[in-house]
C-alpha positions as protocol buffer text, in pm:
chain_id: "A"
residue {
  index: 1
  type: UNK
  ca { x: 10095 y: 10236 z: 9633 }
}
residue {
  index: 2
  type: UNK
  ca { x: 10394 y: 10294 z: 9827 }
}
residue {
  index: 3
  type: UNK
  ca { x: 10716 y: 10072 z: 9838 }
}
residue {
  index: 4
  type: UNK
  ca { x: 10621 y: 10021 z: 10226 }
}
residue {
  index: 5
  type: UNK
  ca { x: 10240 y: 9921 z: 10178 }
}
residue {
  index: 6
  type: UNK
  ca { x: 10321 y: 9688 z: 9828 }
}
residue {
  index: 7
  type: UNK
  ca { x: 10464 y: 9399 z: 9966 }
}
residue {
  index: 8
  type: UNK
  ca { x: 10202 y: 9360 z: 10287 }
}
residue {
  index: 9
  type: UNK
  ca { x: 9922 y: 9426 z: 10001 }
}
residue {
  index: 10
  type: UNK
  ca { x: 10021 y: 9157 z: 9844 }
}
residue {
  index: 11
  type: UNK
  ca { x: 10105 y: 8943 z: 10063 }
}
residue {
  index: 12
  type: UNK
  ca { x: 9750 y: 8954 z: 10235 }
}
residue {
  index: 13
  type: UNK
  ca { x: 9597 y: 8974 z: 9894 }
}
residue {
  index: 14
  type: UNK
  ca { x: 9827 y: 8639 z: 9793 }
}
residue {
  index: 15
  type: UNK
  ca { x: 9695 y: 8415 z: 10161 }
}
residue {
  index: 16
  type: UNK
  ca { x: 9314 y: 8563 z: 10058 }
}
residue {
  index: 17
  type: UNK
  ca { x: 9360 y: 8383 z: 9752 }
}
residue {
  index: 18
  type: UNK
  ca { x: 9550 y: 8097 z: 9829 }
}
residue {
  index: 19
  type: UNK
  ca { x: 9277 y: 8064 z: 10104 }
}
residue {
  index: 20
  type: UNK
  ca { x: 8947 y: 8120 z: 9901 }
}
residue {
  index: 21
  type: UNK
  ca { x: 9107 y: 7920 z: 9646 }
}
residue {
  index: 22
  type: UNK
  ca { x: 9109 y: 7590 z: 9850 }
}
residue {
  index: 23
  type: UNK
  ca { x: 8689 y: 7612 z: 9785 }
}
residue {
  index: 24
  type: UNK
  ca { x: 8770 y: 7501 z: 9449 }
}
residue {
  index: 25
  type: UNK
  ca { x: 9031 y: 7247 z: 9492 }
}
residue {
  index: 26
  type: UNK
  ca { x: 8743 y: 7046 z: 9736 }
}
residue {
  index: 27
  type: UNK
  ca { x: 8950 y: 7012 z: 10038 }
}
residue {
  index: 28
  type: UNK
  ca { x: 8619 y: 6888 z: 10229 }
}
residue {
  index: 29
  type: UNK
  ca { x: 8616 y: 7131 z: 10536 }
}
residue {
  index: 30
  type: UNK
  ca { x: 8886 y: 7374 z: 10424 }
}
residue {
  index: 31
  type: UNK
  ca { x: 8679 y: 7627 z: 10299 }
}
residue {
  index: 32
  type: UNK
  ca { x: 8278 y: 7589 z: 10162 }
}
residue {
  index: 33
  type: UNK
  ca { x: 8169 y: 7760 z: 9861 }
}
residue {
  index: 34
  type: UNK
  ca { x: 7909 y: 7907 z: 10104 }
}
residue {
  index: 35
  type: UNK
  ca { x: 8240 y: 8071 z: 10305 }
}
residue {
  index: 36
  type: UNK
  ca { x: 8386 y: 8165 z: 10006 }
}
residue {
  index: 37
  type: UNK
  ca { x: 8124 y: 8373 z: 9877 }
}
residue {
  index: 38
  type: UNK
  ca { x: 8109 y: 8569 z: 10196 }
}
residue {
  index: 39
  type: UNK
  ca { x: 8443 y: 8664 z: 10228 }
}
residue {
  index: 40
  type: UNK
  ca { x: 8581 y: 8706 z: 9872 }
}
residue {
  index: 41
  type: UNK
  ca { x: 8377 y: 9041 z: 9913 }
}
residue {
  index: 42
  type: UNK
  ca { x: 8546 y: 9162 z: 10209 }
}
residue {
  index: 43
  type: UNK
  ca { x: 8907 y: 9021 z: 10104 }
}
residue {
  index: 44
  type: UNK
  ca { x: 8847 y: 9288 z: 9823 }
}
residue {
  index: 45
  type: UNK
  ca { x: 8732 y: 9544 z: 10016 }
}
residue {
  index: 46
  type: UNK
  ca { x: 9066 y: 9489 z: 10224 }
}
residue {
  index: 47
  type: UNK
  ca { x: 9259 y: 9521 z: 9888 }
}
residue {
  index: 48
  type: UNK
  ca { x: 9062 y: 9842 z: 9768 }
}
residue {
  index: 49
  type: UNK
  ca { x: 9103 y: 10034 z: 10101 }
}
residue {
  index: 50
  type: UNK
  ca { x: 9465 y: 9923 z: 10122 }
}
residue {
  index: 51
  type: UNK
  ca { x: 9535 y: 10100 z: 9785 }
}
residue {
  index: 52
  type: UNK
  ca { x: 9424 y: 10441 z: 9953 }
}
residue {
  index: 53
  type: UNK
  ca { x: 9628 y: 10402 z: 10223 }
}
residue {
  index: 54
  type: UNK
  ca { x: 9397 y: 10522 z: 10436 }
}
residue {
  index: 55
  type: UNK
  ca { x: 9513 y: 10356 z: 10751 }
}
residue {
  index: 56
  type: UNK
  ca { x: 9194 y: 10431 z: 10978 }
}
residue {
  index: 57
  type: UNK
  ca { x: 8945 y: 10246 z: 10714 }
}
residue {
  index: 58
  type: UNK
  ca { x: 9223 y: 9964 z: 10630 }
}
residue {
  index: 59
  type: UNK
  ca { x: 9204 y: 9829 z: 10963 }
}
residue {
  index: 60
  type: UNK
  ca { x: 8785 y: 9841 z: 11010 }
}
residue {
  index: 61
  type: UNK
  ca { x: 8797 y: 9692 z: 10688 }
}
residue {
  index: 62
  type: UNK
  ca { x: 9083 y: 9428 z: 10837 }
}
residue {
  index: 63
  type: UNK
  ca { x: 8828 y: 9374 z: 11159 }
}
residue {
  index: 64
  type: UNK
  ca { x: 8536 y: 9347 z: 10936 }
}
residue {
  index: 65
  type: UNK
  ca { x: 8712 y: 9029 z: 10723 }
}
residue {
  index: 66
  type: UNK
  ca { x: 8848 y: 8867 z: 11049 }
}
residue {
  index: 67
  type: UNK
  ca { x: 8503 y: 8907 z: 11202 }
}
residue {
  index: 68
  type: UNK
  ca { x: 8362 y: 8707 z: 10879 }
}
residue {
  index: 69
  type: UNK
  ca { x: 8649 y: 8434 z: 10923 }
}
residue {
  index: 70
  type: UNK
  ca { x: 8526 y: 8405 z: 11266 }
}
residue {
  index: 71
  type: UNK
  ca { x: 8150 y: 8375 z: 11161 }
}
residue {
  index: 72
  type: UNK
  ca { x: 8219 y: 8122 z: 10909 }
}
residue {
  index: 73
  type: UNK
  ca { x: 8455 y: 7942 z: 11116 }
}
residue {
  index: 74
  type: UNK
  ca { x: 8155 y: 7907 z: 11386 }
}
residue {
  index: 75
  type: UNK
  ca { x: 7921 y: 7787 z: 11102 }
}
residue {
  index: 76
  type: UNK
  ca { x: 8140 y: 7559 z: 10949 }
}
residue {
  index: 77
  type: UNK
  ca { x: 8209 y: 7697 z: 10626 }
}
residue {
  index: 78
  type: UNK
  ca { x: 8612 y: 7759 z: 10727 }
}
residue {
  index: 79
  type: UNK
  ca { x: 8859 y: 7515 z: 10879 }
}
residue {
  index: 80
  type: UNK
  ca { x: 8990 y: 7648 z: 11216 }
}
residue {
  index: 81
  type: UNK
  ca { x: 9360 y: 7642 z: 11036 }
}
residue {
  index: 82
  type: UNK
  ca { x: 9216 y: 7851 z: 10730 }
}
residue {
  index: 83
  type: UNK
  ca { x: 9036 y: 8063 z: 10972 }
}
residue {
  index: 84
  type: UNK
  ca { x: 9370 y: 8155 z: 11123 }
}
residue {
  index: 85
  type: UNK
  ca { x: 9593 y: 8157 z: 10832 }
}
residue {
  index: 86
  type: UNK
  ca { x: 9306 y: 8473 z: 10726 }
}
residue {
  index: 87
  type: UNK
  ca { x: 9347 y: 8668 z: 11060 }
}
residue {
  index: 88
  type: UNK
  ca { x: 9693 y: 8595 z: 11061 }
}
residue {
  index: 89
  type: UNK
  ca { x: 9770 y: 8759 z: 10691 }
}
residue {
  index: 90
  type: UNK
  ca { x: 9525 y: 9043 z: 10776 }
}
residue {
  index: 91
  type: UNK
  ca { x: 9737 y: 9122 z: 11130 }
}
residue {
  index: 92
  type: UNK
  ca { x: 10061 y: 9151 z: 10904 }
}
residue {
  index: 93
  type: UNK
  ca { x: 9921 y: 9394 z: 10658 }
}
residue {
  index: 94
  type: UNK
  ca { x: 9806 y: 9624 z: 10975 }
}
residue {
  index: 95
  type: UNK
  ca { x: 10135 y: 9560 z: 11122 }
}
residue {
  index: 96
  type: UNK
  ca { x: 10319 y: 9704 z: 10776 }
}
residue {
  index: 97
  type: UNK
  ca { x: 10099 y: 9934 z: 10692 }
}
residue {
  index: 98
  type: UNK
  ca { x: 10033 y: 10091 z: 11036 }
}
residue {
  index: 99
  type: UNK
  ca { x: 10185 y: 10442 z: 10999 }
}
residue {
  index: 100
  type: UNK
  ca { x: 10533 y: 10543 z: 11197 }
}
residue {
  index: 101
  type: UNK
  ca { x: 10449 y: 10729 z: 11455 }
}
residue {
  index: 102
  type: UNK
  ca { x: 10538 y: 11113 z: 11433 }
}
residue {
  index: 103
  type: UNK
  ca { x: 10845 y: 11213 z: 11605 }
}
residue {
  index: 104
  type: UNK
  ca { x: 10711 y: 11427 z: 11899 }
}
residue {
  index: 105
  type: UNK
  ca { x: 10946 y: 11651 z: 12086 }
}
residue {
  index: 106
  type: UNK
  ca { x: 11063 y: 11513 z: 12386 }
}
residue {
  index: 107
  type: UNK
  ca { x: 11046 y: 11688 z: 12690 }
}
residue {
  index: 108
  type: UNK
  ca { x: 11362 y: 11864 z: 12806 }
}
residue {
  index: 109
  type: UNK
  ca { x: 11526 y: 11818 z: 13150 }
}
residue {
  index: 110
  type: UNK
  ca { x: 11610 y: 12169 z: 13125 }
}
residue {
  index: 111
  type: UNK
  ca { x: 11506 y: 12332 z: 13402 }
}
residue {
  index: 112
  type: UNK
  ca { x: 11454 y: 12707 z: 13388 }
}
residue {
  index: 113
  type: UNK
  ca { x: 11771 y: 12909 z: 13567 }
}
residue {
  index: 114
  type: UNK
  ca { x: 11724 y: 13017 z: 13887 }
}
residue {
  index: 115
  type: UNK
  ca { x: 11700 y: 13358 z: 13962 }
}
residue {
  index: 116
  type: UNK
  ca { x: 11996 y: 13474 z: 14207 }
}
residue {
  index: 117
  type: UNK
  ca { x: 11767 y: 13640 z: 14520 }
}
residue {
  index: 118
  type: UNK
  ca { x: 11907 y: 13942 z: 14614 }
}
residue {
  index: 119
  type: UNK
  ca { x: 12049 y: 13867 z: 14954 }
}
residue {
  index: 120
  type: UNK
  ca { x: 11963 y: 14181 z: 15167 }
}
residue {
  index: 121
  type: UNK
  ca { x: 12271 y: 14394 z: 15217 }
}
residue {
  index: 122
  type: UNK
  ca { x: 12287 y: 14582 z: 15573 }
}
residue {
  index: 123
  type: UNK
  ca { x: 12526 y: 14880 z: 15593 }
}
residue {
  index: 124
  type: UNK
  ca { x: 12571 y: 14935 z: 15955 }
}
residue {
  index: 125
  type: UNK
  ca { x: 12766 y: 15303 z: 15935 }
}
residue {
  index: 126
  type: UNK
  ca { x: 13078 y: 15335 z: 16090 }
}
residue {
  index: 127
  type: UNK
  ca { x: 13111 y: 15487 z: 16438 }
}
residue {
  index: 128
  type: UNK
  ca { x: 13210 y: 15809 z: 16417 }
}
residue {
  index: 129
  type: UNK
  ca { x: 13573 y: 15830 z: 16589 }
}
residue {
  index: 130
  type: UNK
  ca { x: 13530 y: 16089 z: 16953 }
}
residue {
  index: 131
  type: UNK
  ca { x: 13813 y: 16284 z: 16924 }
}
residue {
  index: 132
  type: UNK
  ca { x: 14024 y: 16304 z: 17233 }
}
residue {
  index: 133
  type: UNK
  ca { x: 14215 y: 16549 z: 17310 }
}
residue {
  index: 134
  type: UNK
  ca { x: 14535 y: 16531 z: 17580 }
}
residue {
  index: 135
  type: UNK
  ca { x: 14810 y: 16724 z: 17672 }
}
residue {
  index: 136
  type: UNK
  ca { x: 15173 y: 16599 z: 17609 }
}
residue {
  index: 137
  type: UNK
  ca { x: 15232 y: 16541 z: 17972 }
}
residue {
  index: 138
  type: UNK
  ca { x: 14875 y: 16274 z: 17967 }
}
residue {
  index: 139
  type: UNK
  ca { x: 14631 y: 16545 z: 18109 }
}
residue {
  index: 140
  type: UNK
  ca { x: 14347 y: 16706 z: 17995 }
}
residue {
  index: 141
  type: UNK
  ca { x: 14386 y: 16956 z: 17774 }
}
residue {
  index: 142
  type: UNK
  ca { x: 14209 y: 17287 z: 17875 }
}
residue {
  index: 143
  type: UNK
  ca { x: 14236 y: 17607 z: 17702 }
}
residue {
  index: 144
  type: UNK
  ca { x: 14300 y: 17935 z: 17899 }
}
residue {
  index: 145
  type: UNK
  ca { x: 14074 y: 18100 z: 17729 }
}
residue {
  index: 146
  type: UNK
  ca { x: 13791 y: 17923 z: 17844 }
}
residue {
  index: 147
  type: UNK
  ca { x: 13856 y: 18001 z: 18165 }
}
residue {
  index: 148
  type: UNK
  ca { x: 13825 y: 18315 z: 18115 }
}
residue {
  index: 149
  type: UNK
  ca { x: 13508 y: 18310 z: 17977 }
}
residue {
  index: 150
  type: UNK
  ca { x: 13228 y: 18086 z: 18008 }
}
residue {
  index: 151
  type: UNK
  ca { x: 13005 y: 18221 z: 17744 }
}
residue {
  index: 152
  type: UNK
  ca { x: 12757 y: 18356 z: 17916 }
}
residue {
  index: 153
  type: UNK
  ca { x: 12818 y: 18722 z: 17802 }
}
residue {
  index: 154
  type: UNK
  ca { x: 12911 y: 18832 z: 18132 }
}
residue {
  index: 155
  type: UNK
  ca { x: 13283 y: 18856 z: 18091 }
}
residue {
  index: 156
  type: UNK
  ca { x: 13332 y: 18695 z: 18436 }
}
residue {
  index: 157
  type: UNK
  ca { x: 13545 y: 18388 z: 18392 }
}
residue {
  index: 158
  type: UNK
  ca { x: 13763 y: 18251 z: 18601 }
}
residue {
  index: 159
  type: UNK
  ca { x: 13978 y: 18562 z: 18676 }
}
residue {
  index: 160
  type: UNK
  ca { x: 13743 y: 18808 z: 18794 }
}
């Protein structure tokens, strides 16, 4: 039996006994022999299943001996204060021998990065610079050779 269960085993075990017990002293209406022989069996079974430290059947058999308590409270067998001083010793074994819960991971405020969206880049191109041409004097600039011919093959320009 572990270190954590011992001391709630006994404890219960000590208040079952102290309680059936008061059948034999004669305390009229603490406890009947009647009472007594119902729920020394389920006291035990409380003991027995607490050795195994099996927590699920430890507190049926827990509900099962405060059920009894209750039973032979309503028939008389049990004093209201014994009745109580049972349910009381079996709700501090469940409460030390309930098992801690398992640590469960809490949840983390982490959220998850946000992806950067690309932010559309638009490349206008840049103008293409119109050359301008001008004579030192602020006029336009006009070659002399294309006056004398305008391309058309037929060597008349603007001499002949």
């Amino acid at each position: 039996m572990s270190p954590r269960w011992a001391a709630p085993v006994a404890a219960v075990c000590a208040a079952a006994v102290l309680t059936l017990a008061g059948c034999s002293t004669g305390t009229p209406g603490d406890i009947t022999a009647a009472g007594a022989r119902v729920l020394q069996p389920a006291v035990q079974h409380v003991r027995e299943v607490a050795s195994t430290h099996n927590y699920p059947e430890l507190r049926a058999a827990v509900a099962q001996l405060k059920a009894l308590a209750r039973q032979q409270q309503r028939l008389g067998n049990v004093s209201s204060s014994r009745e109580v001083a049972i349910e009381n010793a079996a709700d501090v074994l469940l409460d030390a021998a309930s098992p801690s819960p398992s640590p469960t991971p809490s949840p983390t405020s982490e959220s998850p990065t946000p992806t950067p969206t690309p932010t559309p880049t638009t490349t206008t191109p840049a103008p293409t610079p119109t050359p301008t041409v001008s004579s030192s004097d602020g006029g336009p600039l006009v070659s002399a050779s294309a006056l004398g011919d305008n391309g058309n093959g037929n060597g008349q320009g603007g001499n002949g």
